[in-house]
C-alpha positions as CSV (number, residue, x, y, z in Angstrom):
1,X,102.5,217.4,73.2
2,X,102.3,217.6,69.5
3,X,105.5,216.0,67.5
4,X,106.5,217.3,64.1
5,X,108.8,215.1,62.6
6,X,110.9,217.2,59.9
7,X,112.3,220.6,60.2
8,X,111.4,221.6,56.6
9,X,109.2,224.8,55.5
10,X,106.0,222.5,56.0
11,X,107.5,221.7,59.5
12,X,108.6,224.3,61.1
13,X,105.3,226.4,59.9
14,X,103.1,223.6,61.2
15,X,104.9,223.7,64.8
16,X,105.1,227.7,64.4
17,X,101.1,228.1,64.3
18,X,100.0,225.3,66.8
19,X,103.0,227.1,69.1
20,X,101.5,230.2,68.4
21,X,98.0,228.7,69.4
22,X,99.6,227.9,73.0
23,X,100.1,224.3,72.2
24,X,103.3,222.0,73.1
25,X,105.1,221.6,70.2
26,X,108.2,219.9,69.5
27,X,110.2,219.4,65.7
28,X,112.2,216.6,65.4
29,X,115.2,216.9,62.5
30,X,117.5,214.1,61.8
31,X,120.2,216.3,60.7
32,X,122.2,217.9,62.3
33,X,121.3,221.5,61.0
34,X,117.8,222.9,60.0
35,X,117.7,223.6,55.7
36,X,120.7,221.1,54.8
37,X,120.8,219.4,52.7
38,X,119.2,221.5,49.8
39,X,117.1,219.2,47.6
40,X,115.1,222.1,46.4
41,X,115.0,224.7,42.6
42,X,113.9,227.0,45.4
43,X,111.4,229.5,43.1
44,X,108.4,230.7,44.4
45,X,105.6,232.8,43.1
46,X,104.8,235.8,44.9
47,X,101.7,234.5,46.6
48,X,104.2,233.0,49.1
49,X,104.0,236.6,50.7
50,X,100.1,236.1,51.8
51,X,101.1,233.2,53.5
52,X,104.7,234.2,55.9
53,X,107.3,236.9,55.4
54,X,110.3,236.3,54.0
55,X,113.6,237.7,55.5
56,X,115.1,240.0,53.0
57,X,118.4,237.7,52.9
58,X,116.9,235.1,51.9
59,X,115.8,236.2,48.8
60,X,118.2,236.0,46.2
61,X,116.6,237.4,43.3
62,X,113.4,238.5,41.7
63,X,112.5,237.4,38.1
64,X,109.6,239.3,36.1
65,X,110.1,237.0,32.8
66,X,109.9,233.7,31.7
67,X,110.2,231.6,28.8
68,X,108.6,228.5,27.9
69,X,110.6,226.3,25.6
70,X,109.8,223.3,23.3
71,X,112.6,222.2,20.8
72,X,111.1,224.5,17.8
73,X,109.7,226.9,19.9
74,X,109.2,229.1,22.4
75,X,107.4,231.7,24.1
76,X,108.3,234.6,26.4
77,X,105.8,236.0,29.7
78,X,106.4,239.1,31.3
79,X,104.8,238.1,35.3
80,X,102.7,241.0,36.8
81,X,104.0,240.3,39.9
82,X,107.9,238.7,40.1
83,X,109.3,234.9,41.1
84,X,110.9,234.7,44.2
85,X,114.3,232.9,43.9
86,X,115.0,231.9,47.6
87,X,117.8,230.5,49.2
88,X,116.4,227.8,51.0
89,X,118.4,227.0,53.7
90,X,118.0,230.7,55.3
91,X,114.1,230.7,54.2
92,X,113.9,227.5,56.5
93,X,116.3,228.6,59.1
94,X,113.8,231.5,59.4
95,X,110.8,229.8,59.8
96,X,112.3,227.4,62.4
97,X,113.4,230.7,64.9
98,X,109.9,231.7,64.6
99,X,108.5,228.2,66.0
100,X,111.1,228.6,68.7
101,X,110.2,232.2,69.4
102,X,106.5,231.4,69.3
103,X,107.6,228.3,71.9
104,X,108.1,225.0,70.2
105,X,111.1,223.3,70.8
106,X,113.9,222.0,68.1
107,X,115.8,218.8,68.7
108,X,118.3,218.1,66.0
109,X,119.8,214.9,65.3
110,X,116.7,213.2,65.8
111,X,115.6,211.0,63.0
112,X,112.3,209.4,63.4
113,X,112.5,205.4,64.0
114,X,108.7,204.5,65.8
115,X,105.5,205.8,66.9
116,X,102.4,204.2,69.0
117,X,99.7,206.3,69.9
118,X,101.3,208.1,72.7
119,X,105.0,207.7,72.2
120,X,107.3,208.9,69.7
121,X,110.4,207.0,69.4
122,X,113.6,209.3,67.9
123,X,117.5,207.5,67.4
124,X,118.0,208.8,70.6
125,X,115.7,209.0,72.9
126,X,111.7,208.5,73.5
127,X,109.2,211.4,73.7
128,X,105.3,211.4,75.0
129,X,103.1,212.5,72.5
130,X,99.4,213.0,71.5
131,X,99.3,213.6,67.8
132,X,102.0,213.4,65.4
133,X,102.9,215.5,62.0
134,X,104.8,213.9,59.1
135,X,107.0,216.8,57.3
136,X,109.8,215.0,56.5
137,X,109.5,214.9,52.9
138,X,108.6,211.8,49.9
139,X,110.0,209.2,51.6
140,X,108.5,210.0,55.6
141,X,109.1,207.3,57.8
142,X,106.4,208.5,60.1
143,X,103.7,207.7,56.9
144,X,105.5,204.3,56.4
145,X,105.4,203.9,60.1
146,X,101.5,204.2,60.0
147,X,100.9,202.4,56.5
148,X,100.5,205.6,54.7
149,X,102.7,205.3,52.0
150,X,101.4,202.6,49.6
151,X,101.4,202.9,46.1
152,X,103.5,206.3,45.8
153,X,105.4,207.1,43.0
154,X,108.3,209.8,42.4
155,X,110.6,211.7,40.3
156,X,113.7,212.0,40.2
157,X,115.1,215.3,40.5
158,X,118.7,216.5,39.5
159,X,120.1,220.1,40.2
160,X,123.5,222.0,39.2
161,X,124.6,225.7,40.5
162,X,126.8,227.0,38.1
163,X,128.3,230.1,37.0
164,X,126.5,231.2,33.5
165,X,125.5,234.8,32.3
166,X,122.2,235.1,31.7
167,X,119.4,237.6,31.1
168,X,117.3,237.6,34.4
169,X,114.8,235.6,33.1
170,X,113.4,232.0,34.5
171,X,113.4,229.2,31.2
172,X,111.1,226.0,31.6
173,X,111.6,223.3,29.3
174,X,108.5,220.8,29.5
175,X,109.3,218.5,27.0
176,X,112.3,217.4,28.2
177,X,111.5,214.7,31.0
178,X,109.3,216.1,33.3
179,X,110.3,219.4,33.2
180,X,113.8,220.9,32.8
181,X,114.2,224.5,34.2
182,X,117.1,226.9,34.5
183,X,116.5,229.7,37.1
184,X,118.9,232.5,37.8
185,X,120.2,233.3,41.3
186,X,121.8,236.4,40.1
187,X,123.1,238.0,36.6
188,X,126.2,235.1,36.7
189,X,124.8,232.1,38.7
190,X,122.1,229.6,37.6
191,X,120.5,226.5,38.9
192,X,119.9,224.0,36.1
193,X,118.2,221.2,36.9
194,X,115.0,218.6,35.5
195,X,112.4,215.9,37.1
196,X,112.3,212.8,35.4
197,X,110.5,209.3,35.8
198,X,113.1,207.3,34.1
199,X,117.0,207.8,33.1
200,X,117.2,211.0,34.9
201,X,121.2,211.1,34.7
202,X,121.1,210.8,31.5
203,X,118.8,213.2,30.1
204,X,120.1,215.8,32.9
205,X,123.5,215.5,31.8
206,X,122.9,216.2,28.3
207,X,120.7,218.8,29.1
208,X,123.5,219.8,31.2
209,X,126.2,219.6,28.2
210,X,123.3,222.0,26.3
211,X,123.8,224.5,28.8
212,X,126.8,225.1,29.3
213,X,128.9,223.5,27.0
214,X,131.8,220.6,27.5
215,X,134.5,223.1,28.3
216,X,132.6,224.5,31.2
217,X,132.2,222.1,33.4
218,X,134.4,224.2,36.2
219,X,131.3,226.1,35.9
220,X,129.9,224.3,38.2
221,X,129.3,224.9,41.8
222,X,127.5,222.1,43.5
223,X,125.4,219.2,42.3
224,X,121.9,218.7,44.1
225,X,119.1,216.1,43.8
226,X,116.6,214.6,45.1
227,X,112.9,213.2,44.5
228,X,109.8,214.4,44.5
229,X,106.2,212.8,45.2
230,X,103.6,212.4,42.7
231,X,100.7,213.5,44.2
232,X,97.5,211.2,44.5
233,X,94.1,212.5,45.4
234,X,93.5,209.3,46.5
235,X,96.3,209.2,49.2
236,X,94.6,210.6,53.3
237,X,96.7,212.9,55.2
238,X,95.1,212.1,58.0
239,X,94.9,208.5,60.1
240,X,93.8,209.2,63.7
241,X,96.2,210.9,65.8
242,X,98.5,211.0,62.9
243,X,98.7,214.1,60.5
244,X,101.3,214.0,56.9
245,X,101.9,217.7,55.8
246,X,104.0,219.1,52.9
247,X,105.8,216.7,50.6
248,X,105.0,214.2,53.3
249,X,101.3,214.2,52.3
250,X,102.0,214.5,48.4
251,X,101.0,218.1,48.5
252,X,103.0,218.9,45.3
253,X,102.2,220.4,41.8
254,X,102.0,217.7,39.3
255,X,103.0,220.7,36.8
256,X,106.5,221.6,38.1
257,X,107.2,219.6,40.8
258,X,106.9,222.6,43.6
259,X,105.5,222.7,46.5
260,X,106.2,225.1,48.8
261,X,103.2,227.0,48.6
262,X,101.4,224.0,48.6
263,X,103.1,222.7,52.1
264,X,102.8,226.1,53.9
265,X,99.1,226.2,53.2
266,X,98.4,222.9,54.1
267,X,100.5,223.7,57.4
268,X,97.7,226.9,58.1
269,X,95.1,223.6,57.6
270,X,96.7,221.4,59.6
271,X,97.2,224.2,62.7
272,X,93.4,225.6,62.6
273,X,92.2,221.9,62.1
274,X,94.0,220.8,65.2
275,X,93.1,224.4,67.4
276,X,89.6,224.3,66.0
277,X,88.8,220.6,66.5
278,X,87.8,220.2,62.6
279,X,88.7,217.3,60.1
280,X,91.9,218.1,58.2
281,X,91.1,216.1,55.3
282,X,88.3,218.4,54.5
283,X,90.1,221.0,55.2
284,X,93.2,221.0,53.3
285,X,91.6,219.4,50.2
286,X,89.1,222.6,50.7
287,X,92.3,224.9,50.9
288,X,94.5,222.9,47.9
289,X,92.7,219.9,46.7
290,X,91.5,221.5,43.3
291,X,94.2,223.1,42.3
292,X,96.6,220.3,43.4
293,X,94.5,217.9,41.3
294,X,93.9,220.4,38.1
295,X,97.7,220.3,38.0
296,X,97.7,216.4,38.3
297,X,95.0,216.9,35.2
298,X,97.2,219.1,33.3
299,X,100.4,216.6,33.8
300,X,98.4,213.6,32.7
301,X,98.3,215.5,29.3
302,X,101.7,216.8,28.8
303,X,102.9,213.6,29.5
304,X,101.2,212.2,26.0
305,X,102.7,215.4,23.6
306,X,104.9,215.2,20.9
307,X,106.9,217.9,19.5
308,X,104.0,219.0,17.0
309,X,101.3,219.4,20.3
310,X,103.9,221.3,22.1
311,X,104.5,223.7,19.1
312,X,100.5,224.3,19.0
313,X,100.0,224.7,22.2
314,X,102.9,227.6,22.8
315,X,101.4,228.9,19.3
316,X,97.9,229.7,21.2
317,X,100.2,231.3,24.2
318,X,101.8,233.2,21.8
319,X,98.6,235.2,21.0
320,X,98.0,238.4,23.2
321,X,94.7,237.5,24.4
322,X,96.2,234.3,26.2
323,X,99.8,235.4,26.9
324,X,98.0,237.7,29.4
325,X,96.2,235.3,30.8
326,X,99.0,233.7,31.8
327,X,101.3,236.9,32.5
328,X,98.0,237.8,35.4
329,X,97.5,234.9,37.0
330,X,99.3,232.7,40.0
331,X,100.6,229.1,38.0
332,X,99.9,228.0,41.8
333,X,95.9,228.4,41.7
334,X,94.6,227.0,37.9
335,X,91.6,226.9,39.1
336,X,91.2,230.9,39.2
337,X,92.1,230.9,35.5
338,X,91.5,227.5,33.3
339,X,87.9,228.1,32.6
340,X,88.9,231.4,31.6
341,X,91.9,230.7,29.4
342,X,89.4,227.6,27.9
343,X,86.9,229.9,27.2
344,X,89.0,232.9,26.0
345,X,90.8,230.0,23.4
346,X,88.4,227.1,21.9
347,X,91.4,225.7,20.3
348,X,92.6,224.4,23.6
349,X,89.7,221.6,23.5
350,X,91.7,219.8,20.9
351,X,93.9,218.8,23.5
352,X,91.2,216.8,25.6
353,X,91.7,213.9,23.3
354,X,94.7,212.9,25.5
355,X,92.3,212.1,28.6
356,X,91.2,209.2,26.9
């Protein structure tokens, strides 16, 4: 039997293709239902539909514009091909019925507590085993369990719903701590939210106050948060019998902090490396390693702008030749467009001085 541990998107798609291969798959979730709690923006690009269909209710709105924000300025995309803003809790609900359906079996309330290398100990009972699939997010017991987990670092991620009007269009605001974003649900809801390293509260709150104002704070829905794993290409995914998938593994964009897309396609790794008897080191950093650490690249340099870097760098976007760029291309995949964008706008290089 194979054991995934975590009942997330990473999860459920891992145990869906190995079930789907005929093997014996089970998912283990400590809670008590599958998508709850959300910890997740929950915005998508479109490439999402390569990998897995998304049931039509669980997409709560499609966003063709986006606008990039520093404190003196800004620039605005128009995206060939729209932002998915899911609702996560049905998108992972989804994905769990099709594991069943392709034969794996669920067992909720389960947390994770010990693993040898063929038994999986859960909070309530023990299972046999003969590999085992860390999906349950940053902090996965099962990669603590198997001394996977050193040196990790996170941030700290902070999320409101509430009720604001807005035009339909997806704002990302990367100099405020790692990223502060407000995505619309619909033409009245929004989820405002930032990553941050250090004093998240604080910098969320009066990000918050920016938003929407003192006087609106019924506005607000629901509070979510969470953290997210900085990913390290020096981190394995992989020790023995022992796989780490998703968030689990690290397999996050240093740029935004998502990584759905990132997860899912690791999962198609994870299944064909498993089936197919190859190594899924090789194959998920063959799949996601470049792109995953152009992103980590791209972050080590944002991270040392001021104000005056930020207002070059959305003055080259602002030009035609590279708003397009950017307008044509997947933010998931770099690597199909940096060269290009590097190439198309010599200027750019005057930001390599912050590698060193």
């Amino acid at each position: 039997m194979i054991s995934v541990v975590g009942g997330g998107p990473a999860g459920c798609y891992s145990a869906f293709l190995l079930a789907k291969a005929g093997k014996k798959v089970s998912i283990f979730e400590e809670h008590k239902q599958i998508g709850s709690p959300v910890q997740c923006t929950g915005i998508v690009t479109s490439s999402i539909k390569k990998i897995v269909k998304i049931r039509k209710d669980a997409v709560l709105n499609k966003i063709k514009r986006a606008k990039i924000s520093s404190r003196n300025s800004s620039v605005e995309i128009r995206l060939r091909n729209p932002n998915l803003v899911i609702d996560r809790q049905k998108f992972d609900q989804h994905l769990a019925e099709k594991a069943e359906k392709a034969g794996a079996k669920i067992y909720l309330g389960h947390k994770f507590i010990k693993n040898t290398e063929s038994k999986i100990k859960t909070s309530k009972k023990a299972f046999n085993t003969e590999k085992l699939v860390g999906a349950e997010g940053p902090l996965s017991a099962v990669a603590k369990a198997n001394s996977m987990a050193k040196n990790r670092k996170f941030w700290v991620g902070i999320q409101a719903r509430a009720k604001l009007k807005n035009d339909n269009l997806v704002e990302f605001y990367p100099d405020i701590g790692t990223l502060a974003w407000v995505v619309p649900e619909d033409k009245e809801t929004v989820r405002i939210g930032l990553l941050a390293e250090k004093n998240p509260r604080q910098i969320f709150q009066k990000f918050l106050k920016n938003r929407i104002g003192k006087t609106k704070r019924s506005a607000i829905l629901e509070y979510q948060g969470g953290i997210v794993p900085i990913y390290n290409p020096e981190h394995a995914a992989q020790k023995n019998n022992t796989y780490l998938v998703g968030d689990a593994a690290g397999h996050v964009k240093a740029t935004t902090g998502g990584g759905i897309i990132q997860g899912l396609t690791a999962a198609n790794a994870l299944a064909d490396s498993i089936t197919k008897n190859k190594d899924y080191e090789s194959e998920w950093r063959k799949k996601i390693g470049r792109d995953l650490w152009i992103h980590l690249w791209m972050r080590k340099l944002m991270d040392k702008f001021r104000e005056k870097d930020w207002q070059l760098l959305i003055s080259l976007f602002k030009k035609q030749k590279n708003k397009r760029i950017l307008e044509n291309f997947d933010r998931d995949y770099p690597s199909r467009f940096v060269l290009k964008l590097i190439l198309n706008e010599p200027r750019l290089a005057y930001f390599a001085k912050f590698l060193f």
